[in-house]
C-alpha positions, 0 to 999 in steps of 0.5 A, spaced: 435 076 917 432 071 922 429 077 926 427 081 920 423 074 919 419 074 926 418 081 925 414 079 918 410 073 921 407 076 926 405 082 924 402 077 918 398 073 924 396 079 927 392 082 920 389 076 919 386 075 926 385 083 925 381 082 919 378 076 922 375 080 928 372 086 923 369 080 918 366 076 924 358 075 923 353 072 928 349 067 925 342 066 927 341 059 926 335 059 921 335 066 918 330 071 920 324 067 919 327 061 921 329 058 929 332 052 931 326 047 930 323 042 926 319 046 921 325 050 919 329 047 913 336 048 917 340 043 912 338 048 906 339 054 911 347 052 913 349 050 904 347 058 903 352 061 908 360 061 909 362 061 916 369 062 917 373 062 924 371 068 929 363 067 926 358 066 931 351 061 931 346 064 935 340 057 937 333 061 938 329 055 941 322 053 945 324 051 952 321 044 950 327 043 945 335 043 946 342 043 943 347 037 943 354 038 940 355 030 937 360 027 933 359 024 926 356 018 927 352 020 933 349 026 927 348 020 922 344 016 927 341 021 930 344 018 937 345 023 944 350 017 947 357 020 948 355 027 946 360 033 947 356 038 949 348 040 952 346 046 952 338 048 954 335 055 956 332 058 949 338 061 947 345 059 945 351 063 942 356 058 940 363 061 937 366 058 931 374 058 933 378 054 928 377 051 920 372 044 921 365 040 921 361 041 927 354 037 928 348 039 932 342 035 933 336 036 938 336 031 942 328 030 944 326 023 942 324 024 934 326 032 933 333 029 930 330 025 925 325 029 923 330 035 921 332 038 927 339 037 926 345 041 923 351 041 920 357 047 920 362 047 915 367 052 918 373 054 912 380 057 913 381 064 912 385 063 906 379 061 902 374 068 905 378 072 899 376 069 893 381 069 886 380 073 882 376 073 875 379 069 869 377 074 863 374 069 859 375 074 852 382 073 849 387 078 849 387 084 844 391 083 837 396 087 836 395 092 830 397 089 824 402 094 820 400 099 814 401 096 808 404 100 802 401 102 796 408 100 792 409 094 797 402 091 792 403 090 784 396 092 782 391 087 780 390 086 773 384 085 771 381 080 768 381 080 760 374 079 757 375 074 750 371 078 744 372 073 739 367 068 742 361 068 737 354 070 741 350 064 742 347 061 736 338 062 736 334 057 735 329 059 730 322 060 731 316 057 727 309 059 727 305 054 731 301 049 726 294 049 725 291 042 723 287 041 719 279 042 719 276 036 718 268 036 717 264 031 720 261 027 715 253 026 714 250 020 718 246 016 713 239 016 713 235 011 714 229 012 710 232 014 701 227 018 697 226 013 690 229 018 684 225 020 679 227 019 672 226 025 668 220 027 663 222 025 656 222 032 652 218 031 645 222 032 638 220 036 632 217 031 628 212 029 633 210 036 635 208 037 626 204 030 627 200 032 632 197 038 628 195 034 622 191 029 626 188 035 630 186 039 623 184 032 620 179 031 626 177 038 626 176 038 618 172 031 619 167 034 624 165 041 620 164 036 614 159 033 618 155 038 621 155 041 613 151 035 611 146 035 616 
């Protein structure tokens, strides 16, 4: 039982530094368009990438430039003093043997502190194999079972009340006219005096005057016979 146990842990440390050995990727530090300088965004660079143990950093640089391996604090203050590693020539291939931080600077007087540095964050192996996707839809429903015709009384329908008296009307009157009211007449200021009428001669009257006339015409014949 002991033995079947080695047997399974070696054979476990061997598939995992198999698949490490087909999986490993040589980094060039800055990417394609990018080196190991100070106008390349080397912090920017580092958080887009996943290194793991077995991987490889290729530095690409002038002659003028170099490559120190420093420690934390040293990274922080951008300090050559203590550091563990110093590498020149223009090209240095570093490999990433174990899970960890590693801090690298340029330790030409001023590069450091204008970006010229460069953190590594190597991860275990156990953490290249992502967990599998949580689906987020719920989990189908089971189908609900038939349900039988004659499980369900029948719905009575809703009985319609006849004896309710239709909706009285209220009666409709002819719209009333009011009355027309004629405008009076604005009194004038100037009045014409009234006339009274002529008085009409009697019967009597009439007779008197004919007699007066046959008188003065009798009167005037006599005169004119005695001449």
């Amino acid at each position: 039982m002991k033995r079947e146990f080695t047997v399974q842990c070696i054979l476990a440390f061997a598939i995992v530094s198999l698949i490490q050995i087909t999986t490993a990727t040589d980094y060039k530090v800055g990417g394609s368009n990018g080196q190991w300088d100070v106008g390349t965004d080397l912090k920017a660079w580092a958080s887009s990438k996943k290194f793991y143990p077995g991987d490889t950093l290729t530095f690409m640089y002038e002659p003028f430039h170099d490559l120190l391996e420093v420690s934390e604090v040293n990274f922080e203050r951008c300090s050559t003093q203590n550091f563990f590693a110093f590498y020149t020539g223009g090209r240095t291939t570093l490999d990433l043997t174990s899970p960890g931080t590693r801090y690298f600077i340029c330790g030409v007087s001023g590069h450091c502190t204008s970006g010229m540095k460069l953190q590594v964050d190597t991860l275990s192996p156990s953490s290249s194999s992502p967990p599998p996707p949580i689906s987020s839809s719920p989990p189908p429903k089971p189908p609900s079972p038939p349900i039988s015709n004659h499980s369900l009384p029948p719905t009575p329908l809703p009985k319609q009340n006849n004896t309710s008296p239709p909706p009285k009307r209220s009666p409709s009157y002819p719209p009333k006219l009011a009355p027309k009211v004629s405008p009076k007449p604005s009194p004038s200021k100037y009045q014409e005096p009234v006339m009274a009428p002529a008085p009409v001669p009697s019967a009597s009257m009439v007779v008197g005057v004919d007699r007066i006339l046959n008188v003065v015409l009798w009167g005037i014949v006599l005169m004119v016979v005695m001449v």
